[in-house]
C-alpha positions, -999 to +999 in steps of 0.1 A: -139-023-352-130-046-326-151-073-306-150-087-273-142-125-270-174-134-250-179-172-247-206-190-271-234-209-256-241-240-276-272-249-264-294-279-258-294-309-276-318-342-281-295-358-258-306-341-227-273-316-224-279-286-208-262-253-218-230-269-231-204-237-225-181-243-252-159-207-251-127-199-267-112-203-227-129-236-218-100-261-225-098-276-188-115-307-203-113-341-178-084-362-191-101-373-221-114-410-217-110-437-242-142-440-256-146-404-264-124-378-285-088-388-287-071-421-298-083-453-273-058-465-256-049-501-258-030-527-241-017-520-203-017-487-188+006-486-155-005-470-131+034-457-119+029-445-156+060-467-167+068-481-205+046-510-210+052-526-247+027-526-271+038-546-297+059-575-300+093-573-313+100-606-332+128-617-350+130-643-377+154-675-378+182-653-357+187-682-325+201-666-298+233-682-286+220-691-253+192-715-277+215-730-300+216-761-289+176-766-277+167-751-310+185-777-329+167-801-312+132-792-317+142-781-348+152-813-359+127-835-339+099-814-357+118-807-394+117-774-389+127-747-413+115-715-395+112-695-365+101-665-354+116-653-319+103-629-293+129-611-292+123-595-256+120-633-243+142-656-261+112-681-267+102-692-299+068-673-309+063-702-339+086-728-352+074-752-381+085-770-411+081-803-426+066-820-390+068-850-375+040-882-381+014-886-351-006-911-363-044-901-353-038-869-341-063-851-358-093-873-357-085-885-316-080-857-292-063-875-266-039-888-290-029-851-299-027-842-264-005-870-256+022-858-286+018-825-275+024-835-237+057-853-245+069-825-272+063-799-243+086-824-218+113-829-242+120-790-249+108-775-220+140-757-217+136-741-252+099-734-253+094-719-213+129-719-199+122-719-164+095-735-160+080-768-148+057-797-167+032-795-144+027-753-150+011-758-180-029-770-178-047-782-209-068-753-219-077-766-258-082-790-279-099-778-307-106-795-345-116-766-375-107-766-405-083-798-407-065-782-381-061-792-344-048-771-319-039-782-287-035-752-259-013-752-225-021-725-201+011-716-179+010-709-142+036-702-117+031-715-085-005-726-087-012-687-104-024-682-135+005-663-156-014-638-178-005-645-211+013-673-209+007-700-230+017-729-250+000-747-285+005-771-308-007-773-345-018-805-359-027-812-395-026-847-416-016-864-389+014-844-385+025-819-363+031-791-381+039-763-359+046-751-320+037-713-303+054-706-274+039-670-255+052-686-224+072-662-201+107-673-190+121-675-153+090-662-141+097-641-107+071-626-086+069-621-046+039-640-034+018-636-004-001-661+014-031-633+025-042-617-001-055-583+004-099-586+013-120-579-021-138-550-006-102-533+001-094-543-037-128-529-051-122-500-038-092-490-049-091-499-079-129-477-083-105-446-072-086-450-095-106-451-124-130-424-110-099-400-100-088-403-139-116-407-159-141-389-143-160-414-144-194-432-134-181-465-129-190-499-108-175-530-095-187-563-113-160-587-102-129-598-082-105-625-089-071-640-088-049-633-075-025-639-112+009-632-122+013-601-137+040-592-161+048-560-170+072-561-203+089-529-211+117-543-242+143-568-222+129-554-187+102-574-174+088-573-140+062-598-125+038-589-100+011-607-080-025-592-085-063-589-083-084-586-110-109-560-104-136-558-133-149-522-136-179-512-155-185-475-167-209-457-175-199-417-182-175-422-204-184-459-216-157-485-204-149-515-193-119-520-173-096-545-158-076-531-128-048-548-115-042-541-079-013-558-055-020-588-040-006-581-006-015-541-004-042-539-031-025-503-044-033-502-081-004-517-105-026-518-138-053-515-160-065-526-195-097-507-212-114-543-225-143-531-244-127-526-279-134-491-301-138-477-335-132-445-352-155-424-371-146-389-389-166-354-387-166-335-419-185-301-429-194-293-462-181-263-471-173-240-506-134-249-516-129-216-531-162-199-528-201-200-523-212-202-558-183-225-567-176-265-559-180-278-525-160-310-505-165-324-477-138-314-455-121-331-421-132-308-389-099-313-367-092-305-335-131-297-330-149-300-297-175-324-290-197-342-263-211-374-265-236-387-242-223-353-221-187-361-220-165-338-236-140-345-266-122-338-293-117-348-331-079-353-340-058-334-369-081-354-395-116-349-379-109-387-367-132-396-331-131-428-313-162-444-302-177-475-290-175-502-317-211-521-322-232-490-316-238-459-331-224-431-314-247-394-311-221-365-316-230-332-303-212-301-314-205-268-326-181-246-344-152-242-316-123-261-310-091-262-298-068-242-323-101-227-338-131-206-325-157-191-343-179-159-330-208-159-348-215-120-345-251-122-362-265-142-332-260-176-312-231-198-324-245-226-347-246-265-331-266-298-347-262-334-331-245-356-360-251-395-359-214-417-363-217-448-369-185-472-363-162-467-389-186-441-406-187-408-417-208-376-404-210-348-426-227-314-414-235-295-439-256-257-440-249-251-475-284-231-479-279-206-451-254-182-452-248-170-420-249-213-408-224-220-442-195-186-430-192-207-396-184-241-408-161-228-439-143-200-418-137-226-391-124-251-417-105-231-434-090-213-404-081-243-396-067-254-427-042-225-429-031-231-395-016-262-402-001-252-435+016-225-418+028-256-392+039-272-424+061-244-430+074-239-393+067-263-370+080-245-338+065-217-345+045-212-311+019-186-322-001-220-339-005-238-304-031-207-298-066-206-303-077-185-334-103-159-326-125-162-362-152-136-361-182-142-388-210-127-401-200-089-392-224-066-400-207-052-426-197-056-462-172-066-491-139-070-466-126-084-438-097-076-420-070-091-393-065-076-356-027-093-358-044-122-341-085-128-343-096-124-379-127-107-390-148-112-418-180-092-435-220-107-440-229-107-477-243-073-494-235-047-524-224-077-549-201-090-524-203-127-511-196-135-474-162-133-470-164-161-443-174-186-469-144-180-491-112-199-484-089-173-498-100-144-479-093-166-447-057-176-457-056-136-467-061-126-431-042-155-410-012-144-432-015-108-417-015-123-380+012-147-390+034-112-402+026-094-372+028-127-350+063-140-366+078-104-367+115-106-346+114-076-322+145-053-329+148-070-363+117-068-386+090-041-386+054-048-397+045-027-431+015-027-446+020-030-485+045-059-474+015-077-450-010-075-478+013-089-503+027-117-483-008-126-474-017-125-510+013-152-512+001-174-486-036-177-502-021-184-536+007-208-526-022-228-505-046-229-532-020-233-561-036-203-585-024-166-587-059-157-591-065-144-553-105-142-540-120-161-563-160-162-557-156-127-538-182-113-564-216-124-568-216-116-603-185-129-610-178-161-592-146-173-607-133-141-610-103-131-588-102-103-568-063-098-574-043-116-599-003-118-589+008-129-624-010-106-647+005-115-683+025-086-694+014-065-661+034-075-636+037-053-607+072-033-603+089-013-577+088+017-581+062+024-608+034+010-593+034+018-555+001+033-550-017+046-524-035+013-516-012-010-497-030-040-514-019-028-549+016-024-539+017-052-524+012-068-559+050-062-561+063-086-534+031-105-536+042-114-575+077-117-570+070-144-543+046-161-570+073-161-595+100-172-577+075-205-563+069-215-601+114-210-610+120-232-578+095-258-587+105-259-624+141-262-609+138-285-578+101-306-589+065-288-575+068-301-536+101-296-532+103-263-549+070-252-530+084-261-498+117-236-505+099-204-514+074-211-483+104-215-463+117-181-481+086-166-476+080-172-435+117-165-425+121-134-448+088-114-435+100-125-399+131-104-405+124-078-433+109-043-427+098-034-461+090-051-495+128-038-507+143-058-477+129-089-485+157-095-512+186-097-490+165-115-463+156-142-487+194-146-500+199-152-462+174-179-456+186-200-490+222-190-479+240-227-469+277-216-458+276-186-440+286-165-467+270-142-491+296-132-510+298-162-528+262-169-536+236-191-527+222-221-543+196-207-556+204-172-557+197-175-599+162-180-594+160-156-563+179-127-584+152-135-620+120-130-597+128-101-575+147-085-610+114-091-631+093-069-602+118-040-604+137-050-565+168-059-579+182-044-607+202-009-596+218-032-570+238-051-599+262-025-599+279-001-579+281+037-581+301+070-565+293+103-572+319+125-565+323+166-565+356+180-574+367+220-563+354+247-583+371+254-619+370+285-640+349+261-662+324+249-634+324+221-610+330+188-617+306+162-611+316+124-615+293+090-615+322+064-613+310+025-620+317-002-600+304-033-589+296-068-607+267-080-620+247-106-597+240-140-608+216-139-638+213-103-638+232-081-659+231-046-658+254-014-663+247+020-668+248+032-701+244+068-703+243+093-672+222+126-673+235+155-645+204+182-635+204+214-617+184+241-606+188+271-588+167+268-551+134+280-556+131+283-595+113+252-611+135+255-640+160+226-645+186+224-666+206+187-672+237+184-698+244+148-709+275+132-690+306+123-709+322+081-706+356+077-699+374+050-680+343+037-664+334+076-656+306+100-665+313+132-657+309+167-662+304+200-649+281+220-624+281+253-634+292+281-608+268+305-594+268+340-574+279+343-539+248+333-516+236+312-540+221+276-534+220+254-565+203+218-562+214+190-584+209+152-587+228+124-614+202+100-631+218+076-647+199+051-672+209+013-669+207-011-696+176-024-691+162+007-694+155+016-662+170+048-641+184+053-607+187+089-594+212+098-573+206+109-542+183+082-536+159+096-512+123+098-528+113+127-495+144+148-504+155+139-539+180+167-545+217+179-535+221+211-523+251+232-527+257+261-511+281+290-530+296+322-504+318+331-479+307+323-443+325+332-413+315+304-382+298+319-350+299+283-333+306+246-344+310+211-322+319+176-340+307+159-309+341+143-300+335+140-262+318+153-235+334+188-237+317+192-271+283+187-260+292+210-232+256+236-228+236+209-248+198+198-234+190+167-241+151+152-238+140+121-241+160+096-263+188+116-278+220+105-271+258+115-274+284+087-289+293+063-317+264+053-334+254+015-344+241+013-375+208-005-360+175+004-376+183+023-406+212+042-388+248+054-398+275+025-387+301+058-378+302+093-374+304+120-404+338+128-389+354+118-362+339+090-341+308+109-322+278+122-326+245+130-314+215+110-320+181+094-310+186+058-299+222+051-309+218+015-313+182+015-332+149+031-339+129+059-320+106+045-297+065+049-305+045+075-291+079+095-278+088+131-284+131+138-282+146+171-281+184+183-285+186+222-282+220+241-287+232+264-265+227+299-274+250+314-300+254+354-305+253+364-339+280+386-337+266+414-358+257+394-391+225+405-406+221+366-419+228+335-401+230+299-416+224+271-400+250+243-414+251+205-402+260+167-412+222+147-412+215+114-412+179+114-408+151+081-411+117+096-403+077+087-407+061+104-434+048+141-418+014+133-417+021+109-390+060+115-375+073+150-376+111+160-376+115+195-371+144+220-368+135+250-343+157+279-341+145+302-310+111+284-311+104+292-349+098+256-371+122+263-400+122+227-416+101+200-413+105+170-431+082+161-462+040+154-451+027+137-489-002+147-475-028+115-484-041+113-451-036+078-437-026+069-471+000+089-465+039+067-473+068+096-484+092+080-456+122+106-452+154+078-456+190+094-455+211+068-468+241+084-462+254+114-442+232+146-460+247+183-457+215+206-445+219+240-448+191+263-439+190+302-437+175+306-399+179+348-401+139+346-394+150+331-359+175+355-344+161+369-318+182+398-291+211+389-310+215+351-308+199+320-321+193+286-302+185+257-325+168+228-313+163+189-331+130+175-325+112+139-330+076+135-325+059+103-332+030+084-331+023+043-323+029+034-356+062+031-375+092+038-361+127+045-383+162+059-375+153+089-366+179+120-357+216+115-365+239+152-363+271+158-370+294+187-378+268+208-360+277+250-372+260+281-374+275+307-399+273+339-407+273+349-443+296+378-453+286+411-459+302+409-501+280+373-502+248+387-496+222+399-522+211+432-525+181+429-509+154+459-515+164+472-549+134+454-567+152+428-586+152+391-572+190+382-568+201+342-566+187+333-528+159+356-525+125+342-518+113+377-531+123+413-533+097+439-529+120+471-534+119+479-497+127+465-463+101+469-448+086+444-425+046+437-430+039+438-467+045+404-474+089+402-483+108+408-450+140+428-445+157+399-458+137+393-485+120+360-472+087+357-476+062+370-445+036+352-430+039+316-442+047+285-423+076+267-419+077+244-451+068+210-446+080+194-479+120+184-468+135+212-482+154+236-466+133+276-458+162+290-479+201+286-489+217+250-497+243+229-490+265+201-503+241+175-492+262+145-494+294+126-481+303+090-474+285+058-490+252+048-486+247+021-461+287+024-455+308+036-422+296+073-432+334+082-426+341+104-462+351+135-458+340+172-472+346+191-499+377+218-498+352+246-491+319+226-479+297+261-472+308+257-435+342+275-436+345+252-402+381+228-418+393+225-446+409+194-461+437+190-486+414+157-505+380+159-523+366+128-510+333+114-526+301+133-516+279+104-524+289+071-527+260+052-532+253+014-536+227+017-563+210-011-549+196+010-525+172+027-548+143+002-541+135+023-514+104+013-489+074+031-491+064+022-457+026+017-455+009+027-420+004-003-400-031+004-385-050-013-354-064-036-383-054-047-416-079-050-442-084-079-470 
């Protein structure tokens, strides 16, 4: 179910404001003024917008060379021990020590003015270099506290030098201390005609107006002063006007600087001085019926006295100091923005006093309490996530949150907004539980962070990383808790069951969110390794790290093994480990993604023997850090195609081999076998590793070719048609494909370099090939085929228009995850007999798919068509059902249910990845290697024929943690 994103009206508040539209879209807020919102700024703003400092940099007793010798004069006329420089202007900022006797200094001002007067003479050059006697004017004289304090004012030229003073500390008749602000060499252009007040006022109200938007007022004009502007060493000094501005909308009180001689604005300085206050919301910490905090809002809009705002990352505001301030606001902000789809958007006017505290809390009403608690929480998880990834641009966005649907015991993420369900059948709002909101941001942060060309989104792998994200946030592998009315600290998952954990492949299940148990605990257990190893933050802050770069790259939960080895990788180089690949190798082990790839593995088919065929497992490999597992025993099963029954013998060790023999079967005969070999943790891996097409196929007769193409060239895809995205060439190993041809270096395929696109349908048809008289016709090729489960993408071999393979539809609906994954280059043999039609037979490779997941798709090689022998056939029509009959009726007769072939009438082309009839030797070359093996001596085709019996499956047995890829749908559901 989707929603629109409609703005959210507010409404009217105490204050007067009319209809405040605070939408998801209305961020073109008026530069946001000091007294409202953001930080107040302090100290000179220039109008050219140059560096003004903002704090003095000071250094203690470190005389500048220049000062040596003045220093060590006052120094010693004063017994001084210590100063501290302003280190922008050379001047002593405070020098004191023992002092220097002035007898009635503290009880007779004039006498302190008269030792100050001749201490100012005496080091002029030290404490105002520069400068003349006669610029400094007694501004002070001042008794408190057995202290009197005697203050110069500086000018330059009859102006008043803002900031620049002079003062001298007296105390027990001694004089204790000297300040020096005064500013050196002071250098401004003066004019003799200043520009007319009027001329003044009025630029300096533009100004304010133009960047505040303000309602502001002239109260006064003076000077003109000497201005300096102080950037570190830089200083320039300009002539001014004081304007005084006074305003209203925002509150402010300003002092604008404008030239003397042209009145264009130079500075200003906001005068009235601020405090800060902080919104909170009370709102559950887990769940409704659990314990509650009062919790920062940030980054929430606000108006007071009807200028907009906003709160900072810690719900901080700045308002007028000495008054309270009337907040008025809602549940939107900048990075966050509720929809409140039960009615109007909730709003209340909160009271902040100065350095105060305003909590708005709906803790009674439900449909108030999602809003506040979905919007802090949203938040929340937003800024963990930046925790994580800072540059990650998806957080600068504003977060659709939609609350209060009316619906029940879920919610769900659109890969952006997030969605959650009212109350109702025992379950609590899901808005108003923190877990279920890091749940759902953790899907849009999958589909968000995903690296096009590189990952894929999956949905057992979203719902467990999500899973991760809540736990790792709240620090408890209990996810949900307070979901259930009845059961409030209940969780609604657990990632750490004792004694349960969740392991591929055992427990892939239908429901993506119980699969996603696997990754979801694997990530769990690998947090709590690293923080035993590296201390709780730092160790957190690793897996999180793990965690965000691996789902940007991986495609499945298998993948995320070797995409988490890459992210803790710190040289470039796999081979030799990673620092933590110990802890990375327990976790993933424990959850059943690591173990078969400890070891290495080739099965290998030797030529026929009186005594049978030989099959051999050879071991290779080492053991990965931690890990430790070899096969120890090795089973080898067969069946004939079509009969149920299967037969296994135990293999026999030698030399690192198990081995033994296939047993030979009548001409036309197709017998499927597979090696499961037992490891010594007790698990298996089953070889071929293909959970859609889980057997070998070898084929057993004479053939004679009728037409074959390797590929190699244009010539050999001479009469070809090619639609949509098959292509001829050298293919890339990108998205699941072979990195090289079967044989040879060319063949043909859907998208060379990567997937099949969404929503495409691709076509390669053969030209047509004449049967030459044979009664049966086999179609024999090199596949390398990734493919959608059925139910949603459908690969399909058409021979004259007639389906006669499809691969595998589990046939669970949209539950449906039997993913067809060649690992390595697959020998498909099919009888297409059925097809011939006037004598020939035109096959055709299609790919149809949907908007969903996308995989490898169609890789061919060794592309023949055979006819089989007159001495290999069966003796079709004499009753008994020979070795590759689908039936035998006692006739040949069409119509009754067994055709003149003796295949079965009337049924449809099967859909479960096997072949209609017939086999092949359905494997060469390594899985995930360069695919270049070759074939066996007699490989069913009769198209070459090779001297060496290569390896007809060489497979990494790390490859058997196959992905059941989940169906990523327009939403994903808690």
């Amino acid at each position: 179910m989707r929603f629109a994103r409609n703005p959210i009206l507010l409404g009217s508040h105490a204050l007067g404001l009319a209809a405040l539209l605070l939408s998801d879209t209305a961020t073109a807020f008026a530069p946001r003024p000091a007294s409202v919102g953001g930080p107040a700024v302090h100290g000179l703003e220039r109008a050219d917008h140059g560096r003004v400092r903002t704090q003095r940099a000071v250094a203690w007793n470190q005389t500048p060379a220049h000062a040596l010798r003045p220093h060590a004069a006052l120094a010693a006329a004063i017994a001084a021990t210590d100063t501290i420089w302003d280190s922008d202007s050379d001047v002593p900022l405070r020098i004191w020590g023992a002092g220097t006797p002035a007898p009635g200094s503290v009880a007779d001002p004039a006498i302190a003015a008269r030792h100050a007067r001749e201490l100012l003479s005496q080091h002029l050059a030290l404490l105002a270099p520069g400068s003349r006697v006669d610029d400094f004017i007694l501004a002070s004289n001042d008794l408190s506290a057995g202290v009197r304090s005697v203050g110069f004012r500086q000018q330059h030229r009859g102006r008043p030098v803002l900031g620049g003073q002079l003062s001298f500390r007296f105390k027990a008749d001694r004089l204790v201390m000297i300040g020096s602000e005064a500013l050196p060499r002071v250098a401004a252009a003066l004019t003799d005609a200043p520009v007319d007040p009027a001329t003044a006022r009025a630029r300096a109200l533009a100004w304010v107006r133009a960047d505040a938007a303000a309602s502001a007022t002239v109260t006064a004009v003076d000077g003109p002063f000497i201005l300096p502007l102080i950037a570190g060493r830089h200083r320039s000094d300009r002539e001014v006007l004081r304007v005084q501005v006074a305003a209203e909308r925002p509150l402010g009180r300003f002092d604008v600087y404008v030239d003397a001689a042209t009145g264009e604005p130079v500075a200003r300085e906001q005068t009235l001085r601020f405090a800060t206050g902080t919104l909170k919301f009370d709102v559950p910490k887990r769940g409704p019926q659990g314990e509650r905090a009062d919790l920062p809002a940030p980054r929430l809009k606000i108006f007071i006295a009807d200028v907009p705002g906003v709160t900072d990352a810690d719900g901080v505001l700045t308002i007028a100091d000495g008054m309270d301030a009337v907040v008025a606001t809602g549940v939107l902000g900048e990075l966050v923005s509720i929809s409140n789809q039960a009615g109007m958007n909730t709003k209340t006017d909160l009271v902040l006093e100065p350095g105060g505290v305003a909590v708005w809390s709906a803790a009674k009403d439900e449909l108030q309490d999602a809003q506040l608690a979905s919007y802090i929480h949203a938040a929340r998880v937003k800024e963990y996530v930046r925790g994580i990834a800072p540059d990650f641009a998806y957080l600068d966005q504003n977060l659709a949150v939609r609350v209060n649907i009316n619906d029940v015991c879920n919610a769900f993420s659109e890969g952006d907004a997030i969605n959650f369900f009212a109350a109702g059948m025992g379950c609590e709002n899901t808005g108003r539980i923190a877990d279920i909101v890091y749940h759902e941001f953790g899907h849009s942060v999958h589909q968000q962070g995903l690296i096009p060309g590189v990952g894929a989104f999956e949905g057992a792998l979203s719902e467990g990383i999500s899973d991760y994200l809540s736990a790792t946030i709240t620090d408890d592998s209990g996810l949900g808790r307070g979901f259930f009315v009845d059961a409030p600290s209940g969780p609604l998952r657990e990632l750490n069951p004792q004694g349960q954990e969740a392991r591929w492949p055992e427990d892939i299940e239908p429901d993506p969110h119980a699969t996603g148990l696997i990754i979801a605990g694997t990530l769990w257990d690998l947090r709590a390794d690293l923080r035993d190893k590296l201390g709780p933050a730092e160790g957190t802050a690793l897996t999180d790290k793990i965690w965000f770069e691996s789902i940007r790259r991986a495609v499945d939960i298998p993948s995320m093994y070797p995409e988490a080895l890459v992210v803790d990788d710190d040289d470039g180089d796999l081979s030799n480990g990673t620092p933590n690949e110990c802890e990375i190798n327990r976790a993933f082990y424990a959850h059943g993604l690591l173990g078969p790839a400890d070891i290495g593995a080739t099965v290998t088919l030797a030529a026929a023997t009186p005594a049978g065929i030989p099959v051999t497992l050879a071991i290779g490999g080492q053991p990965k850090a931690c890990v430790d597992l070899v096969p120890t025993s090795a089973v080898l099963r067969w069946r004939l195609f079509g009969n149920p029954d299967v037969k296994e013998v135990a293999m026999d060790l030698a030399d690192q081999k198990f081995t033994a023999l296939l047993p030979t079967a009548a001409a036309d005969t197709v017998t499927e076998y597979q090696v499961v070999a037992e490891l010594s943790d007790a698990t298996t891996v089953s070889f071929p590793i293909n959970l859609a097409d889980p057997w070998y196929q070898l084929y057993q007769g004479e053939v004679t070719p009728l037409y074959c193409s390797g590929f190699e060239g244009p010539a050999d895809g001479d009469g070809w048609e090619i639609k949509g995205g098959f292509e001829q060439g050298p293919p890339g190993g990108q998205g699941g494909d072979p990195k090289a041809a079967y044989a040879g270096s060319e063949v043909f395929g859907i998208n060379l370099a990567g997937t099949y696109k969404p929503k495409s349908s691709s076509t390669l048809t053969s030209p047509p090939i004449k049967t030459q008289g044979f009664k049966k016709v086999r179609l024999q090729y090199r596949r390398w085929l990734g493919v959608e489960d059925a139910h949603f993408d459908q690969a399909t071999i058409l021979v004259n228009g007639l389906a006669a393979w499809r691969n595998l539809d589990s046939n669970m609906g949209d539950a449906s995850n039997m993913q067809h994954r060649d690992l390595e280059w697959r020998f498909h043999d099919i009888d297409i007999t059925p097809g011939i039609v006037d004598g020939a037979v035109q096959v055709a490779y299609q790919l149809r798919s949907d908007e969903g997941l996308e995989l490898a798709g169609w890789n061919v090689d060794e592309f023949c068509v055979v006819g089989v022998n007159p001495l290999a056939q069966s003796s079709c029509g004499d009753g008994k059902q020979d070795p590759g009959e689908a039936c035998d009726d006692g006739n040949q007769q069409p119509g009754d249910g067994c055709d003149a072939t003796c295949n079965s009438e009337g049924e449809d082309p099967p859909t479960t990845g096997e072949p209609t009839s017939g086999a092949s030797d359905s494997s060469s070359g390594e899985v995930g290697d360069d695919g270049d093996g070759g074939q066996l001596d007699d490989d069913g085709c009769s198209c070459r024929s090779d001297d060496d019996a290569p390896p007809i499956a060489a497979l990494g047995l790390g490859l058997l943690v196959l992905a059941f890829r989940r169906r990523p749908r327009a939403t994903s559901r808690a």
